[in-house]
GUZAVEX-84234 format. One line per 5 residues: their letters; for each residue x, y, z of C-alpha. Coordinates in steps of 0.25 Angstrom, whole numbers, plus 2048, in hexadecimal, padded with zeros to 3 digits. Layout:
BEGIN
A	X,Y,Z  ...
***
This chain:
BEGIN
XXXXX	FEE,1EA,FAB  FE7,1E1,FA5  FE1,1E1,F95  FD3,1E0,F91  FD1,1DA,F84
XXXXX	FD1,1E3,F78  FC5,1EA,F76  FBC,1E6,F69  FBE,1F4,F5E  FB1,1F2,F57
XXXXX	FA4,1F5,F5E  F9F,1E8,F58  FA9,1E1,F61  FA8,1E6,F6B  F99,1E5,F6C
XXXXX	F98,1D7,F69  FA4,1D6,F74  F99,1DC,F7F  F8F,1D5,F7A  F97,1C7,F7E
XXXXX	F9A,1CD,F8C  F8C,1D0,F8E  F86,1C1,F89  F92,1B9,F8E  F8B,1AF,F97
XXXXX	F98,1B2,FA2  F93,1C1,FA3  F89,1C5,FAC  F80,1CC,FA2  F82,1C0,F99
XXXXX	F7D,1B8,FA3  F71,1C1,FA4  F71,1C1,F94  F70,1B1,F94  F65,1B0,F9E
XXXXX	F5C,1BC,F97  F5E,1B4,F8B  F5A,1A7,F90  F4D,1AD,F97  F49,1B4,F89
XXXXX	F4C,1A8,F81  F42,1A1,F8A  F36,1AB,F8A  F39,1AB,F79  F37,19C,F79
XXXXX	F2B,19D,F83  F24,1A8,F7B  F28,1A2,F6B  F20,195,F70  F13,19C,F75
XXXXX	F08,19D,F6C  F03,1A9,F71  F10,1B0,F70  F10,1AA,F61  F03,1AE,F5E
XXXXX	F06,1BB,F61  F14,1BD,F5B  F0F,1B7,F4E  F01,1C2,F4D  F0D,1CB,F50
XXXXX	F14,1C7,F45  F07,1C5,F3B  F01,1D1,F3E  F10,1D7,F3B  F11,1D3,F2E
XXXXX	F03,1D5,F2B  F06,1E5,F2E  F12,1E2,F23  F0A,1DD,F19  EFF,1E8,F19
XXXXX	F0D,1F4,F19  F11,1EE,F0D  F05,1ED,F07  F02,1FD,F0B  F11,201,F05
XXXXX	F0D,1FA,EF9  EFF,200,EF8  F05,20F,EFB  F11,20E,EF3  F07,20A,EE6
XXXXX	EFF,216,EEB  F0C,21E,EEA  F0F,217,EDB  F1A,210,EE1  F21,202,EDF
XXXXX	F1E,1F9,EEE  F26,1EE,EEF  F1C,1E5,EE8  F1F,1EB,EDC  F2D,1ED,EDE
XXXXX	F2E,1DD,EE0  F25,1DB,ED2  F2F,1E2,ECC  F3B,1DD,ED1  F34,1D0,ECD
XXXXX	F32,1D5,EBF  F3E,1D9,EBD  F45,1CE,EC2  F3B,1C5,EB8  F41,1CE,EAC
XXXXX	F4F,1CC,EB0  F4E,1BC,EB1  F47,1BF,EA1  F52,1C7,E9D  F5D,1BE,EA2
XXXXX	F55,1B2,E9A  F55,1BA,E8E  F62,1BE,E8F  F66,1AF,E8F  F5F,1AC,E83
XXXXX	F63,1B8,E7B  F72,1B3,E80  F6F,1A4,E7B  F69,1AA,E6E  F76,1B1,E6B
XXXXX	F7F,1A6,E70  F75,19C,E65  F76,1A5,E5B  F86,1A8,E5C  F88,19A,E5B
XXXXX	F7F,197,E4F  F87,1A3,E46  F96,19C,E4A  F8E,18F,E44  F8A,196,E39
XXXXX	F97,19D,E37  F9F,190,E38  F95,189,E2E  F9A,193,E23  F91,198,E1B
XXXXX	F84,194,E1D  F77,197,E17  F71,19F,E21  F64,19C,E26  F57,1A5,E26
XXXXX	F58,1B0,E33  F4C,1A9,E3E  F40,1B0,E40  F3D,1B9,E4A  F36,1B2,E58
XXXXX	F2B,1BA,E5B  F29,1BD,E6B  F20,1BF,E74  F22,1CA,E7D  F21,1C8,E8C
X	F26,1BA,E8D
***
């Protein structure tokens, strides 16, 4: 008796194992595989330089995304119909939101800065002795929105 080699566990394996028979170029259907796939790389390379075969692949593919662009712009319209966010207004806000974030995290920088300032100016105060202190500074006044 003679062994066969161990059979793959996994049904990936094996698969991919029967896969390799089938292609291998010393099978018969692999054989078969090679020459299909030389006769179909041929037509491909004969059609993707027609112009006609062009011409009509890319109306296919304008007209495609032309009936894309009109469903999303029907979505949108029914979903404001229906008082509903469509993703143009989603994205808006996403962008708003992210516009707020980038403000807060400036602001926070500066209030950080102005602490970091104002700590060091009290240790030189406090290491000058007993100053005279001077008068508090006036309030800035802000506009709002900026």
């Amino acid at each position: 008796m003679s062994k066969s080699p161990p059979r793959p566990k996994g049904l990936l394996a094996r698969g991919l194992k029967l896969v390799g028979r089938l292609t291998s170029p010393e099978t018969r259907t692999g054989k078969v595989f090679s020459k299909a796939e030389r006769g179909l790389t041929k037509v491909s390379a004969k059609l993707n330089e027609s112009p006609t075969w062009l011409r009509i692949s890319g109306g296919l593919m304008r007209r495609g995304l032309n009936l894309r662009i009109r469903r999303q712009a029907l979505q949108e319209k029914a979903l404001q119909v229906l008082r509903l966010p469509a993703v143009s207004d989603v994205e808006s806000m996403r962008d708003q939101v992210r516009r707020l974030n980038q403000q807060v995290e400036a602001l926070g920088s500066q209030l950080e800065l102005v602490v970091e300032l104002l700590e060091r100016q009290e240790r030189g105060s406090k290491a000058a002795g007993s100053r005279p202190e001077s008068p508090a500074p006036e309030p800035v006044a802000r506009r709002h929105g900026t």
